[in-house]
ROGU-639950 format. One record per residue (C-alpha): residue in one letter; y, z, x. Coordinates in steps of 0.001 Angstrom, whole numbers, padded with zeros to 6 digits, always signed. Last residue first. Example, Ala and Ser with C-alpha at 12.3 -4.5 7.8 and 13.67 -1.06 7.14 Angstrom:
! ROGU-639950
S-001060+007140+013670/A-004500+007800+012300/
***
This chain:
! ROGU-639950
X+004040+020243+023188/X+006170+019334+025998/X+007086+015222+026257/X+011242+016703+025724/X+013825+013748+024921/X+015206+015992+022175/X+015675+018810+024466/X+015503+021457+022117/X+018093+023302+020006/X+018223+020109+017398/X+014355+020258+017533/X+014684+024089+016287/X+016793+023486+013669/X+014644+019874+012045/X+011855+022517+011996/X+013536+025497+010214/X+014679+022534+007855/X+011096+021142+007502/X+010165+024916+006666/X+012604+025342+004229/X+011548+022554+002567/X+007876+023289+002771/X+008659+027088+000978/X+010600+025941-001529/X+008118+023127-002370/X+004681+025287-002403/X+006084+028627-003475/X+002963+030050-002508/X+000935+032549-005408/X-000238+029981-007694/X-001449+027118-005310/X-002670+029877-003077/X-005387+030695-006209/X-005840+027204-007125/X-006666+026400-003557/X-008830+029536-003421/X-010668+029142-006802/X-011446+025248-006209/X-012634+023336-009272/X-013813+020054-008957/X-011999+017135-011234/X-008358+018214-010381/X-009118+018889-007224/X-010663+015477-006360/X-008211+013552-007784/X-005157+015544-005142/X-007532+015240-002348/X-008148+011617-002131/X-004038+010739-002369/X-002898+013915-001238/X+000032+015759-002846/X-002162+018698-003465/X-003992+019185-000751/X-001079+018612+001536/X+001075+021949+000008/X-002196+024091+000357/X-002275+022832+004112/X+001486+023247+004185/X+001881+026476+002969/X-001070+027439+004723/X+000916+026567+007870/X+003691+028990+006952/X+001214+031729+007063/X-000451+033214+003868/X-003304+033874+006302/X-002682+031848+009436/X-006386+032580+011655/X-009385+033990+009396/X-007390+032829+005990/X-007557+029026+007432/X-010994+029000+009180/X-012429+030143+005337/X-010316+027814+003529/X-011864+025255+005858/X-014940+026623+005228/X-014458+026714+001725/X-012988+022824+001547/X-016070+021709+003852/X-018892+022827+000729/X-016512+021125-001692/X-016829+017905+000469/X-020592+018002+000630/X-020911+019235-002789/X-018958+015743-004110/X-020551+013639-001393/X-024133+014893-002760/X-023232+014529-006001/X-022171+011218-006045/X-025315+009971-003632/X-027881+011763-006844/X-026129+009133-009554/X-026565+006426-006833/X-030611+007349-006676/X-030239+007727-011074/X-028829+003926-010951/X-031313+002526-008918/X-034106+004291-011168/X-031700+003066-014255/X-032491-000459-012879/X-036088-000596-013493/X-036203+001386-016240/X-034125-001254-017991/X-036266-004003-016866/X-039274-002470-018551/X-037248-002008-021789/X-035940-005097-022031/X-039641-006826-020906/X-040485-007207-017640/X-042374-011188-017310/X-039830-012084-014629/X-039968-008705-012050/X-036736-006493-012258/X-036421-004686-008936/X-034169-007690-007784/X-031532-006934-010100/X-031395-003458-008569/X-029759-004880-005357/X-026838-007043-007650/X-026174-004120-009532/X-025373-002435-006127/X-023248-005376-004948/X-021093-005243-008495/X-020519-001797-008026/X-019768-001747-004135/X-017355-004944-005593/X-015604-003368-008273/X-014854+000133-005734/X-013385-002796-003247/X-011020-004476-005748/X-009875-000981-006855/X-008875-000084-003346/X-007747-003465-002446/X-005642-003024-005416/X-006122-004801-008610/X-004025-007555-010697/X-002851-009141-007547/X-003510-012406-009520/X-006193-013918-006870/X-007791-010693-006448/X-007557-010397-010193/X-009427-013604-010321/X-012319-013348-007830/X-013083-009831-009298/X-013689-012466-012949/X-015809-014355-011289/X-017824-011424-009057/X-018225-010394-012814/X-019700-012906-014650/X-022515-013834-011547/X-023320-010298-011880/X-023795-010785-015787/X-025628-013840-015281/X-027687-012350-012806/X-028329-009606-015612/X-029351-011914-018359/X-031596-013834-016078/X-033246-010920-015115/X-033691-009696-018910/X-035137-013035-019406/X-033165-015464-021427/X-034998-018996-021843/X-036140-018211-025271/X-032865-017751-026233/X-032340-013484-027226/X-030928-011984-030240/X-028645-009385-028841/X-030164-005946-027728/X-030701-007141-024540/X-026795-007614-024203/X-026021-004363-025299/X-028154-002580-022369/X-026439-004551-019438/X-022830-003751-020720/X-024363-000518-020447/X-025426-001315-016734/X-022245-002030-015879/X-019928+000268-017663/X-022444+003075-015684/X-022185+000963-012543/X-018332+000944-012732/X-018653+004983-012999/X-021104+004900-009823/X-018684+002846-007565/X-015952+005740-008785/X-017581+008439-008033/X-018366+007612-005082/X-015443+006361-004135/X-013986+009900-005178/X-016641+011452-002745/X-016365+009331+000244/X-012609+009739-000052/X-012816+013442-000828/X-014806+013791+002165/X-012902+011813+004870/X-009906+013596+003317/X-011163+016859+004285/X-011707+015774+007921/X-008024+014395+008091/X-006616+017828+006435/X-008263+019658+009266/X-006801+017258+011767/X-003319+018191+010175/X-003868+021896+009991/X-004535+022148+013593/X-001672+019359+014567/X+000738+022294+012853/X-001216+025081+014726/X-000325+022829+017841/X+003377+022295+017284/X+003919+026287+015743/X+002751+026966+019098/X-001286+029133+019753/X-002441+032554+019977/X-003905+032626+016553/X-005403+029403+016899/X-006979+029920+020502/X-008363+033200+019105/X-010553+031287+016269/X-011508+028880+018386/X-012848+031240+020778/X-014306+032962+017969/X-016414+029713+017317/X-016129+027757+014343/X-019246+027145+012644/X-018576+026814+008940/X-019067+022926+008544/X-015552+022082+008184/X-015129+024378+011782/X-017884+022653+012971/X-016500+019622+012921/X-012767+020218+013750/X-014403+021657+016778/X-011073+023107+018618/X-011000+021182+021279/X-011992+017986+020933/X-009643+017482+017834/X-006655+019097+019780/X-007237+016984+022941/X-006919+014030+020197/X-003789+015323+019362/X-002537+016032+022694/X-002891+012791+024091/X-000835+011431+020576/X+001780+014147+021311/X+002783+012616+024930/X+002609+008876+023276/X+004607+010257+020725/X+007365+011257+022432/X+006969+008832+025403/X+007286+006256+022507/X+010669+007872+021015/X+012172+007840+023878/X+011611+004401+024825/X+012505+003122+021531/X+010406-000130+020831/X+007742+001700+018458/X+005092-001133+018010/X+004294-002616+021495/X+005541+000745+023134/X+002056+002473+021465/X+000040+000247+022947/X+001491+000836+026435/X+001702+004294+025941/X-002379+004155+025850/X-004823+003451+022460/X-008397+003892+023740/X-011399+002421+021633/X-013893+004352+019770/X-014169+001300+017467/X-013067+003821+014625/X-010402+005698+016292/X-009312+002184+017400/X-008807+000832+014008/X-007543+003966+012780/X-004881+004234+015561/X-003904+000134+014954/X-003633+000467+011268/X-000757+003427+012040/X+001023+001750+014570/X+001645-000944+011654/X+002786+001577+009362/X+005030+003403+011849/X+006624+000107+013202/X+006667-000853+009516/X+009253+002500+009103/X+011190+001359+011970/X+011750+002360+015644/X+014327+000748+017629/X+015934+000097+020939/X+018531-003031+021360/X+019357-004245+024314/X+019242-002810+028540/X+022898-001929+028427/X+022188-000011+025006/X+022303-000497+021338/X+020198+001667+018969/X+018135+001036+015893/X+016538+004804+015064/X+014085+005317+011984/X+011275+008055+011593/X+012254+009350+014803/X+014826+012202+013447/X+011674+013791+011255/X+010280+015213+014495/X+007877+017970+013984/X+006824+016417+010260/X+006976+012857+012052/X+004439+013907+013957/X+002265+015226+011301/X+002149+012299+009340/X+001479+010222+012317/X-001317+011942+013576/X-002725+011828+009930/X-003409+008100+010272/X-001489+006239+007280/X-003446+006981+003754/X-001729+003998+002240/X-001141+006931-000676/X+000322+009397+001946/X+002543+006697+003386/X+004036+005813+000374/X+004515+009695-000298/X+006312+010118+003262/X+008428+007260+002896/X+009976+008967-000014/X+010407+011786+002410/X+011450+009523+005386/X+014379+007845+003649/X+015720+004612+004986/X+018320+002575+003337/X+018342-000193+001142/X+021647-001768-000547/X+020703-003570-004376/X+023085-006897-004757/X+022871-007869-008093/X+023723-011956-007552/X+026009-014287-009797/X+029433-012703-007670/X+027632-012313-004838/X+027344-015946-004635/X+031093-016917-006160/X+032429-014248-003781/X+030855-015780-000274/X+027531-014835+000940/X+027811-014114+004657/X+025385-015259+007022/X+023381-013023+009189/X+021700-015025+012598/X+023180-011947+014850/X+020789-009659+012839/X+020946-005765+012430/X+024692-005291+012204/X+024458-008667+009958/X+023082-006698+007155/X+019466-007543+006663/X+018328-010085+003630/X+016061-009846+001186/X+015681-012129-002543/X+013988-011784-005801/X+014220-014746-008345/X+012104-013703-011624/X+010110-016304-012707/X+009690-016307-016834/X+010517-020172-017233/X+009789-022213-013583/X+012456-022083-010998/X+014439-025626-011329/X+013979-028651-009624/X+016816-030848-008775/X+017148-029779-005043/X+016150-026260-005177/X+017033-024689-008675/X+017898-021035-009838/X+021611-021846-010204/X+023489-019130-007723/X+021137-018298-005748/X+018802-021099-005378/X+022362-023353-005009/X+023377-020754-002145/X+019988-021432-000328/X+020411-025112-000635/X+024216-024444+001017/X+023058-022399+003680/X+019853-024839+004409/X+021547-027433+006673/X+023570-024205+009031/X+019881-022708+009612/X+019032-019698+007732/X+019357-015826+008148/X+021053-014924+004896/X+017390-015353+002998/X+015681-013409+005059/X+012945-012999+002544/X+012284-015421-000686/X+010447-013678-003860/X+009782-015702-006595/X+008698-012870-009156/X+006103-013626-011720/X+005191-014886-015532/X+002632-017623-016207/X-000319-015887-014863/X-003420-017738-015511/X-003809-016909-011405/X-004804-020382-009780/X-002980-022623-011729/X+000414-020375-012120/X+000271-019569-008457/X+000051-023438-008224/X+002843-023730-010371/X+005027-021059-008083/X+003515-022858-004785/X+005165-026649-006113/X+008456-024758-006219/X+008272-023479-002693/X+007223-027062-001668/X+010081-028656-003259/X+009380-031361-005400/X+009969-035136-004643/X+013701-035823-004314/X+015554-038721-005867/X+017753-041302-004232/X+018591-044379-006671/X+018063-047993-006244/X+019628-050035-009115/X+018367-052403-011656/X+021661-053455-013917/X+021632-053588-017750/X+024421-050823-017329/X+021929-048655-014954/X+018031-049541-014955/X+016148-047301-012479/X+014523-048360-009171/X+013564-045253-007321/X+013697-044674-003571/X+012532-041383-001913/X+014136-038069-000788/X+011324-034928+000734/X+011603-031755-001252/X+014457-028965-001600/X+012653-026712+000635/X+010128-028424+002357/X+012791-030983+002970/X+015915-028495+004031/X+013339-026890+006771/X+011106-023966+005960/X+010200-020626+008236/X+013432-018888+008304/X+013100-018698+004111/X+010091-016237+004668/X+008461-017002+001614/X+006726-014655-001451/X+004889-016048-004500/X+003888-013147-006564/X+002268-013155-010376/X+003198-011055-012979/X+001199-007593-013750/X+004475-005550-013887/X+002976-002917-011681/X+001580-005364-009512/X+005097-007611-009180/X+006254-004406-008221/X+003894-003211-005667/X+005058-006857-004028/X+008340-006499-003905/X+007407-003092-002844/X+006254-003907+000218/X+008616-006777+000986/X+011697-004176+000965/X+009332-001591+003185/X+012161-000534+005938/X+011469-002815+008743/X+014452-004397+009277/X+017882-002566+007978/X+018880-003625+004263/X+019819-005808+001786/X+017555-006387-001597/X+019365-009169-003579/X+017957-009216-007285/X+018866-012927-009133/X+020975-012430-011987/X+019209-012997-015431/X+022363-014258-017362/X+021647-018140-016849/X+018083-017585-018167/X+019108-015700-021228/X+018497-012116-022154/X+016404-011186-025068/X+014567-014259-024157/X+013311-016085-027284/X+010418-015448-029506/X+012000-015025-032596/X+011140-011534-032316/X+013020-011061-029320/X+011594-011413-025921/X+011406-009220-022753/X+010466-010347-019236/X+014343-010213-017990/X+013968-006285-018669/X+010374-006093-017848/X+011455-007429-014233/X+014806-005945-014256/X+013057-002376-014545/X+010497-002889-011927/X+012906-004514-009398/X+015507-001362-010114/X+011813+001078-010260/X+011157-000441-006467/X+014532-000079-005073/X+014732+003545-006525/X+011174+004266-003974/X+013333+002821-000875/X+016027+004701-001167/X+019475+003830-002460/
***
């Protein structure tokens, strides 16, 4: 199954295992809850959405890379206890706790979560001393003699031994108490993940031209070649990072995360072109309705490659807009909760020690607490995290505005005028990033019309992450307009087909844009 299935099984058996009866018992028992085995190639996501999972479920995560640990941090280090046995004092062995165990309590401790997923990756790549510990976890939930914790659901990865030469095999009596869930790579589920991680856009549009690089593991003379989905991702946070810094990423770079030789030159060859694309044609003016009618000509002379790379760096110059202005939006939403939490508490009967300045430090004080524990949880996303925070740092900057001896109503005033200036920053992004939407609409009708790369421009608008929220709050008569009249999904499959056609007929090794 794909990747995207994987995640709603692990979801499923989660809430599944998770679920009492009315008498307060475990609608399915302990020793029936079968531990998930996730096998499949390296690199394909099966950590990512172990964790999205234990998010969505709101348990707690404690993830380990079995390779890493040794049979004592695993089952626990042996010492000598004296016990009484037939009116006899005798030395016996016990074991102190396992370190992996000893994590899921202090997950528990730090997170008030009492309910989670034990995950444990590469788990059939061990050393010959931890097989059988390993096949114990498996098959009884316990390392040494300590068992996995009530409401922790065991969650283990492996790869197939095609991929790894250190691959054990389970026998029957493991597989037989395990539900073993097979992985494979999919690039248009991978597509969506990577849309919401917002993955650089020169990515997104390469693998559009050349869908059959998404994922290749080859054997050769000279070893094994591959490109993998986290080669993509991780490629990905290097290209912003160095778009950002300004910084130069060569084929050298790029060979460091995609390890098919091919497939580097490939992109290393599109990747020069790409940025020669966003020099050349102004993506800046055009979003800011001053493209030139040389621009405008090279467009309508140019490949279905570089229209395609076009559309994709217009998308990226969008997005930078509807981010700013759906983080805005959001930062100044939290303030509102904020500051009317603010306003009921001055309303209370106050101590004679409670200023209105005191009261809000408190409540700033209250909050970057309680931040500190989802973070800790994995309750919020970084995204969410980061919108709390911008609210939390703003409240904390109009806090100083209020002077000791303000009364509530003076103090109030004082923070609404920090509140009205953030008010004023939302709508600016939010007209600044319509404003760029009907020039680019403008560019688009001057040069492709109700061209195939509309299709996709229209098609990427709506099944963006920053795009897709920012539609549906501003209205947008041409998008909704092209949304209506374009078969959006028959049209982009089609297309991707007419694209996957014409890179069978070319040289697939080809650097020619």
């Amino acid at each position: 199954m794909d990747i995207k299935r994987a995640k709603q099984e692990i979801e499923t058996t989660v809430r599944a295992y998770l679920a009492k009866d009315d008498g307060g018992n475990y609608r399915i028992p302990a020793m029936r809850q079968r531990p998930l085995l996730l096998m499949g190639p390296p690199g394909v996501g099966k950590t990512q959405i172990v964790e999205q999972a234990a998010q969505a479920c709101g348990v707690a995560l404690v993830a380990y890379t079995i390779t890493h640990h040794t049979r004592q941090s695993a089952v626990g280090l042996p010492f000598i206890r004296q016990k009484d046995i037939d009116g006899k004092t005798r030395s016996v062995t016990e074991y102190t706790m396992s370190e992996i165990i000893a994590s899921v309590y202090a997950k528990m401790e730090q997170t008030g979560l009492r309910q989670g997923i034990l995950f444990i990756d590469e788990i059939n790549c061990v050393s010959e001393t931890l097989a059988p510990t390993m096949l114990q976890f498996l098959q009884y939930k316990t390392f040494g003699n300590q068992a996995v914790p009530e409401g922790w659901i065991i969650v283990a990865a492996g790869n197939p031994p095609e991929y790894n030469k250190s691959v054990r095999e389970f026998d029957l009596v493991t597989l037989d108490r395990v539900r073993r869930i097979d992985v494979e790579p999919n690039l248009a589920v991978w597509q969506e993940y990577a849309r919401a991680q917002r993955l650089h856009p020169a990515i997104l549009a390469y693998l559009e031209l050349r869908p059959q690089h998404f994922y290749k593991v080859e054997q050769d003379v000279d070893g094994v070649q591959f490109v993998t989905a986290r080669g993509w991702e991780d490629l990905s946070a290097m290209l912003v990072t160095c778009d950002a810094l300004g910084m130069p990423v060569d084929e050298t770079v790029i060979g460091e995360y995609l390890r098919h030789p091919d497939v580097m030159r490939d992109f290393a060859a599109y990747w020069a072109l790409y940025k020669k694309y966003r020099s050349d044609y102004g993506i800046e003016d055009i979003l800011q309705g001053r493209p030139s009618d040389k621009v405008v000509a090279r467009a309508l002379d140019a490949a279905f490659d570089e229209r395609l790379s076009l559309v994709s760096l217009l998308l990226a110059g969008l997005n930078v807009r509807f981010s700013a202005a759906r983080e805005s939006d959001a930062v100044t939403d939290a303030c509102y909760q904020q500051l009317r939490t603010f306003k009921r508490s001055m309303t209370q009967p106050l101590q004679p020690e409670d200023s209105p300045a005191a009261i809000l430090s408190r409540q700033c004080a209250d909050t970057q607490s309680r931040l500190d524990r989802e973070k800790a949880a994995g309750r919020m996303t970084a995204y969410e995290l980061g919108i709390h925070r911008r609210a939390a740092s703003l409240l904390q900057d109009w806090a100083q505005a209020i002077d000791q001896d303000f009364d509530p109503d003076e103090a109030f005033d004082a923070v609404r005028k920090g509140f009205n200036h953030q008010v004023r920053k939302r709508e600016e992004a939010v007209s600044a990033a319509s404003d760029a939407l009907e020039f680019a609409f403008d560019f688009m009708e001057r040069t492709f019309a109700d061209q195939q790369e509309m299709v996709v421009f229209v098609n990427e608008l709506a099944l963006g992450p920053d795009s897709a929220p920012f539609l549906a709050e501003n209205e947008c008569e041409r998008f909704e307009k092209y949304s209506r009249t374009l078969l959006l999904d028959a049209n982009h499959d089609a297309l991707l087909a007419e694209l996957e056609r014409d890179d069978i007929r070319q040289n697939e090794h080809s650097t020619e844009f």
